[in-house]
C-alpha positions as CSV (number, residue, x, y, z in Angstrom):
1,X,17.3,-3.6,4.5
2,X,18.7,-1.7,1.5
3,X,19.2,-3.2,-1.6
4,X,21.8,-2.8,-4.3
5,X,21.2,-2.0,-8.1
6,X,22.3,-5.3,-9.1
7,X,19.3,-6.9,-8.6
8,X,17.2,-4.4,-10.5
9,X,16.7,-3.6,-14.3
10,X,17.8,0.2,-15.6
11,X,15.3,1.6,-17.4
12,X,16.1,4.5,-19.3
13,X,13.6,7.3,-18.9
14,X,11.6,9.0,-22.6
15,X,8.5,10.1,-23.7
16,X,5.4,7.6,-24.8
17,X,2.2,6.9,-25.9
18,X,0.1,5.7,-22.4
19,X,-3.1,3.9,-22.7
20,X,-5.7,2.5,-25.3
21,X,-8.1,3.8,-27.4
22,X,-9.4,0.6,-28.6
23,X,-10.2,-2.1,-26.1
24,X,-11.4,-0.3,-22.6
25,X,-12.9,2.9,-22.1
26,X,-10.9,3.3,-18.5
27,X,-7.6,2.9,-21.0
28,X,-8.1,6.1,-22.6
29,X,-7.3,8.4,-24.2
30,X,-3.7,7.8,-25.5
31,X,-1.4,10.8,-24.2
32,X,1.8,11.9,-24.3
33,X,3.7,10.7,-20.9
34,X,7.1,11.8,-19.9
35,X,9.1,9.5,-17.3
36,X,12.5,9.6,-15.5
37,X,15.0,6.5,-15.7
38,X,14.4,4.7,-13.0
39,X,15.7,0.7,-11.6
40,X,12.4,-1.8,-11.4
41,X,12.5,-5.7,-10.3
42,X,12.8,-7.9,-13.4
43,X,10.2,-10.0,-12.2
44,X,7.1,-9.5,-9.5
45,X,8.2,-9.9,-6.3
46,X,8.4,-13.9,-5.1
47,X,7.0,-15.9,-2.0
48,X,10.6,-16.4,-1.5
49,X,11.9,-12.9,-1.4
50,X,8.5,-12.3,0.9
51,X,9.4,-14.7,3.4
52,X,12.7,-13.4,4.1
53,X,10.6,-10.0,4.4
54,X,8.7,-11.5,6.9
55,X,11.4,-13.7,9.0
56,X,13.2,-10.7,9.1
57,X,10.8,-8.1,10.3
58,X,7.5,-10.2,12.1
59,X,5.1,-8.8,9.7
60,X,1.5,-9.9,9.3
61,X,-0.2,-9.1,6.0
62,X,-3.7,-8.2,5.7
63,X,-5.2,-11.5,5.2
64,X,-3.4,-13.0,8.7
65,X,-5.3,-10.4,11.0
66,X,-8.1,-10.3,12.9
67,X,-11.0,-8.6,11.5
68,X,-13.2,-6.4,13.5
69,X,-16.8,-6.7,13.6
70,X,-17.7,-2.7,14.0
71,X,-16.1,-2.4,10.3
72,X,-18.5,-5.5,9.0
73,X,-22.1,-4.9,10.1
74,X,-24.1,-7.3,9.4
75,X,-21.8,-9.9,8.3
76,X,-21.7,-13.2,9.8
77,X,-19.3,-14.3,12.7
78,X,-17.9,-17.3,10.6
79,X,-16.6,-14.4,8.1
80,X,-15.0,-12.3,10.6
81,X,-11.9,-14.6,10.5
82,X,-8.2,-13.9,9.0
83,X,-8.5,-14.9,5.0
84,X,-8.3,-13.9,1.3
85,X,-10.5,-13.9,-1.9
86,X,-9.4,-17.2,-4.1
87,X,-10.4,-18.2,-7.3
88,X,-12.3,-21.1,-7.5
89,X,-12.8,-22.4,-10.9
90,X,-16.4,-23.1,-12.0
91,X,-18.0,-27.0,-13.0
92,X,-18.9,-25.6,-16.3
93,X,-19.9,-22.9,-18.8
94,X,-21.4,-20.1,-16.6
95,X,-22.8,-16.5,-17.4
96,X,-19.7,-14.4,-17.4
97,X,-21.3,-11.3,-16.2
98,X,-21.4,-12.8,-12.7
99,X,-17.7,-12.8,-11.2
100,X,-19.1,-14.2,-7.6
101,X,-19.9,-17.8,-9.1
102,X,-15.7,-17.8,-9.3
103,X,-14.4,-16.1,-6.2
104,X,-14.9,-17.1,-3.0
105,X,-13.7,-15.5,0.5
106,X,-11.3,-18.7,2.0
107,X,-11.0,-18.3,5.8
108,X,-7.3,-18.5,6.6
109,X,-6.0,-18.0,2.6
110,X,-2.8,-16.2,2.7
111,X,0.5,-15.5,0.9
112,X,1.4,-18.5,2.9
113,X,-0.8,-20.9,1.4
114,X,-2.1,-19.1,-2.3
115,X,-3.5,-22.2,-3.2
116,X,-3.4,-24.9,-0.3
117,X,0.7,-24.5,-0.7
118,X,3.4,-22.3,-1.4
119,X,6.0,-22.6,-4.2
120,X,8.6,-19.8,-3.5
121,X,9.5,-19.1,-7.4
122,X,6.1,-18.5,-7.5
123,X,5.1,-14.5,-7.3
124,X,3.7,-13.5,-4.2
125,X,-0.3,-13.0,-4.0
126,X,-2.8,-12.3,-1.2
127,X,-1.4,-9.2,-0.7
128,X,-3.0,-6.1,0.1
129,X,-1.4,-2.7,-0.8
130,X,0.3,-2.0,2.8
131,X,1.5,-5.4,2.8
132,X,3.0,-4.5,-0.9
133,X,4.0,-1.3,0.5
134,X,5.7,-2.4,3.6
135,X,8.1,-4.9,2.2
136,X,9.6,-2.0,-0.8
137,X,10.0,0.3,2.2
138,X,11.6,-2.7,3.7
139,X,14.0,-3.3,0.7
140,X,14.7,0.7,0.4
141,X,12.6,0.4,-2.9
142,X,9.0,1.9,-4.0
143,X,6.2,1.1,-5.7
144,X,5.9,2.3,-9.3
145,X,3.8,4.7,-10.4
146,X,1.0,3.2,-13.2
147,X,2.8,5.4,-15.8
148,X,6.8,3.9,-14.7
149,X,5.1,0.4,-14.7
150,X,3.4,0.9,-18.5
151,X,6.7,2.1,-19.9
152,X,8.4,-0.6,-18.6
153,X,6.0,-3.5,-20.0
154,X,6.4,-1.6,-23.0
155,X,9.8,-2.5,-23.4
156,X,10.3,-0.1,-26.4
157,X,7.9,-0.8,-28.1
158,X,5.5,2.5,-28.2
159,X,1.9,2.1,-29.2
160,X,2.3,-1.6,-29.3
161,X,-0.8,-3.3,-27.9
162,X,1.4,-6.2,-26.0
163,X,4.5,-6.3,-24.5
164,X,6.0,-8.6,-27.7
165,X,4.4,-6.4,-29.8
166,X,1.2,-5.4,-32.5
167,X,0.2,-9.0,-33.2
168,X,-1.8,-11.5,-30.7
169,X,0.0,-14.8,-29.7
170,X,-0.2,-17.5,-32.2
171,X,-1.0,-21.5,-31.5
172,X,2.3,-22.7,-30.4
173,X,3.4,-20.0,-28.9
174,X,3.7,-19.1,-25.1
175,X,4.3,-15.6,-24.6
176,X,2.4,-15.1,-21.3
177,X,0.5,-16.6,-18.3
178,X,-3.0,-15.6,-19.3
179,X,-5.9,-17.7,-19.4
180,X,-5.6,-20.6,-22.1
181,X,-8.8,-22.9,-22.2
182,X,-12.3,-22.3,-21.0
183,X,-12.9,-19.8,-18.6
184,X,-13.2,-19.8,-15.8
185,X,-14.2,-23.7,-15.5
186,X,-11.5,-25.4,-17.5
187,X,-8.0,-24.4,-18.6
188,X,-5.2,-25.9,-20.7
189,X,-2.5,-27.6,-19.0
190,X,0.0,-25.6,-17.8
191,X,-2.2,-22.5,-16.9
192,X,-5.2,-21.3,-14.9
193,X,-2.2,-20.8,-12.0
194,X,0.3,-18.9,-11.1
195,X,3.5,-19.7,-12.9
196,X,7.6,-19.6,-12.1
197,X,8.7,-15.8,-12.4
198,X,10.8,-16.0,-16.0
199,X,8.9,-19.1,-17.3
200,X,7.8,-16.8,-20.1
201,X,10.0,-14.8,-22.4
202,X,11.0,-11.3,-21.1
203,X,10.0,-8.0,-22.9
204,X,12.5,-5.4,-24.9
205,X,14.0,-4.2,-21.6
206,X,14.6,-7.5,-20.1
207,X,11.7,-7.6,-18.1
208,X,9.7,-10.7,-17.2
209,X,5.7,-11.3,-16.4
210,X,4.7,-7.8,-17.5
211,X,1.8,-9.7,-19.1
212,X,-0.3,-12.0,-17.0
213,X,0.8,-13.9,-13.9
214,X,-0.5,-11.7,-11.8
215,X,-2.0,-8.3,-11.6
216,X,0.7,-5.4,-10.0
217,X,-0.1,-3.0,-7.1
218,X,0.8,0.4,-8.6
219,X,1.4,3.8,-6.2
220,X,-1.7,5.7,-8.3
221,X,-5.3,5.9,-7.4
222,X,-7.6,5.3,-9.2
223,X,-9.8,7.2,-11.1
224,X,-12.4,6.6,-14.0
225,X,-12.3,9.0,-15.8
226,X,-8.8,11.7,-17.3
227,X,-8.9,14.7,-18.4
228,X,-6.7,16.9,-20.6
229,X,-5.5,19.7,-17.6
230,X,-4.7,16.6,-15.4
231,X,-1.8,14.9,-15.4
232,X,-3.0,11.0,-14.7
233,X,0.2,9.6,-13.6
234,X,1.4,11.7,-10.4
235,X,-0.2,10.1,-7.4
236,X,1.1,13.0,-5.1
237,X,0.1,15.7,-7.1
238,X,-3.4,17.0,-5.6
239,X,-4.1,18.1,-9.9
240,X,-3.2,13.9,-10.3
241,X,-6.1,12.4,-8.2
242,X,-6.8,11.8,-4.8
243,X,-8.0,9.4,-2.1
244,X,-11.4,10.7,-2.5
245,X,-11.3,10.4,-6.5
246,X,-10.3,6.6,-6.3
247,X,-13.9,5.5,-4.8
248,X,-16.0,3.3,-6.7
249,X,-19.3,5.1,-7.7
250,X,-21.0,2.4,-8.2
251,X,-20.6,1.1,-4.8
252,X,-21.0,4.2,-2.3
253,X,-21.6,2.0,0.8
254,X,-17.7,0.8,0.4
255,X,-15.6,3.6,0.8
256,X,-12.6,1.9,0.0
257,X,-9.5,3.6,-1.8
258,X,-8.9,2.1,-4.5
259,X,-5.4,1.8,-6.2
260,X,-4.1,1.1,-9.7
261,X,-3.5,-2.6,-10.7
262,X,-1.7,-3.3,-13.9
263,X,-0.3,-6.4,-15.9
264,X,-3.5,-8.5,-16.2
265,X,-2.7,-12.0,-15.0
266,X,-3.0,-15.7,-15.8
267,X,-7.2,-15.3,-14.9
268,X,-7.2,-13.1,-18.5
269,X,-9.5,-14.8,-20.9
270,X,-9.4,-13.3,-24.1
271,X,-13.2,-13.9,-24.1
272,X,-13.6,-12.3,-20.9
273,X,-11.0,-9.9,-19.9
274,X,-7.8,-9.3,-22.4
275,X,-6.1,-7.2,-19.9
276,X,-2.7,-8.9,-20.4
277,X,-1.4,-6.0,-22.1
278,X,0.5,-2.8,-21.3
279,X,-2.0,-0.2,-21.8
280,X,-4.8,-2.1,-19.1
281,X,-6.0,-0.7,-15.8
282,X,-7.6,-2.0,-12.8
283,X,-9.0,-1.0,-9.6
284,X,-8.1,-2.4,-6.7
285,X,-9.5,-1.5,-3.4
286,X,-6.7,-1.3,-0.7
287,X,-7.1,-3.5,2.1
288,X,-8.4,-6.1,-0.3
289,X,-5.4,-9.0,-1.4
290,X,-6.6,-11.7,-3.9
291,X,-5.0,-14.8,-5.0
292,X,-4.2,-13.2,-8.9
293,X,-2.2,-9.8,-7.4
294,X,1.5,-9.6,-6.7
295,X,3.8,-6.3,-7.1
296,X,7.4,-5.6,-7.9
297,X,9.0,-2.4,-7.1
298,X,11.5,0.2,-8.1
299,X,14.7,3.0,-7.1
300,X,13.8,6.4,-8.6
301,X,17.5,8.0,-9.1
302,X,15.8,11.0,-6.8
303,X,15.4,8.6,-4.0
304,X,19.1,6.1,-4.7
């Protein structure tokens, strides 16, 4: 399947100020970042616009296969089943440094059933990065790069901490899907899930749920730390990072890939993780989907 331009969002290409220097320390330093126009999807890709990926093609995702016991020593047999990490929100106040007391494996927990259902407006989640992959080489799109994806939530606005621009929200307001309430036990109505894509207003370039919803697959790897002789953006350039860069230190018995997630989503507390905003960065190991990460993708001119 190819898809026309009419469906996308023109974003002109220019210069900017990428990342943070004041929230953190994987957000900086602020740089100088050059980017090409390119097209990108107004809003993350749906369950919708996945199942007709799906009925079209026969593909499984991640979380519907079998796993195989020689990659899981040790584990036990009732874990080696098809299924996906899902938030499960706590009975009360609990010590935030410990993310396990709200994630949970959930045998047979897939883009099919995010939450027990499906609502296709909804964006699309349990998807690992081949999964996110597959269905933009299925559409004749791409996944963007972490720098294409952070001058589009920008929306113009350069330096700007949000994607509305230098000031928080206010009471009253509802400019994204983050984390309203108590996390992670009890939120306010109307959040603590995924929402409708456009249910929030749309950034300077049109652009909708470029802050919160849910976290976006980008084509980078990851890597802690930048350095001035490197540019941090070009996935394909061996100067940019590699497969071997993106593995977490701290965790040398998983050697993982990890890739770039951006966007924050609707599991953002402000006083746990204010990653809403344009200039915050995630890793993501590759074969792992959760029930807070979606994707939208892009047309490159280069590529049209």
């Amino acid at each position: 399947m190819a898809l026309t331009t009419d469906a996308l969002t023109w974003i002109p290409g220019g210069l900017f100020q990428m990342g943070s220097n004041d929230h953190y320390p994987e957000e900086a330093p602020v740089r100088a970042v050059a980017v090409d126009g390119f097209w990108i999807d107004p809003h993350p890709v749906t369950n919708a616009a996945f199942a007709a990926f799906v009925a079209a093609t026969g593909y499984v995702t991640v979380a519907e296969r079998p796993l195989d016991p020689a990659d899981f020593p040790g584990a036990a047999p009732e874990n080696l089943v098809p299924g996906s990490m899902v938030f499960q929100p706590t009975s009360g106040p609990v010590d935030l440094r410990h993310l396990s007391q709200w994630w949970a494996w959930v045998p047979g927990a897939s883009w099919r059933q995010p939450y027990g259902r499906r609502t296709e407006d909804h964006p699309v989640v349990h998807v690992a990065y081949e999964d996110a992959e597959a269905y933009a080489r299925w559409a004749g799109l791409a996944l963007p790069t972490e720098a294409e994806w952070e001058y589009a939530a920008r929306g113009g606005l350069d330096g700007a901490p949000f994607t509305w621009g230098h000031e928080p929200e206010q009471p009253g307001q509802r400019l994204a899907n983050y984390w309203h309430g108590d996390f992670p036990w009890r939120a306010e109505r109307g959040y603590g899930t995924t929402s409708a894509v456009g249910s929030f207003p749309a950034n300077g370039y049109g652009l909708h749920d470029m802050a919160g919803n849910v976290w976006e697959w980008t084509a980078d790897w990851y890597t802690e730390q930048r350095h001035d002789d490197q540019p941090c953006c070009a996935p394909r350039n061996p100067r940019g990072g590699s497969v071997e860069d993106s593995y977490d230190p701290a965790q040398p018995q998983f050697r993982i890939p990890r890739k770039v997630i951006k966007g924050g989503s609707h599991l953002c507390a402000d006083s746990y993780c204010r990653r809403y905003r344009p200039g915050a960065r995630r890793p993501q190991m590759i074969d792992t989907g959760m029930s807070h990460i979606g994707f939208r993708c892009v047309r490159r001119t280069h590529e049209a």
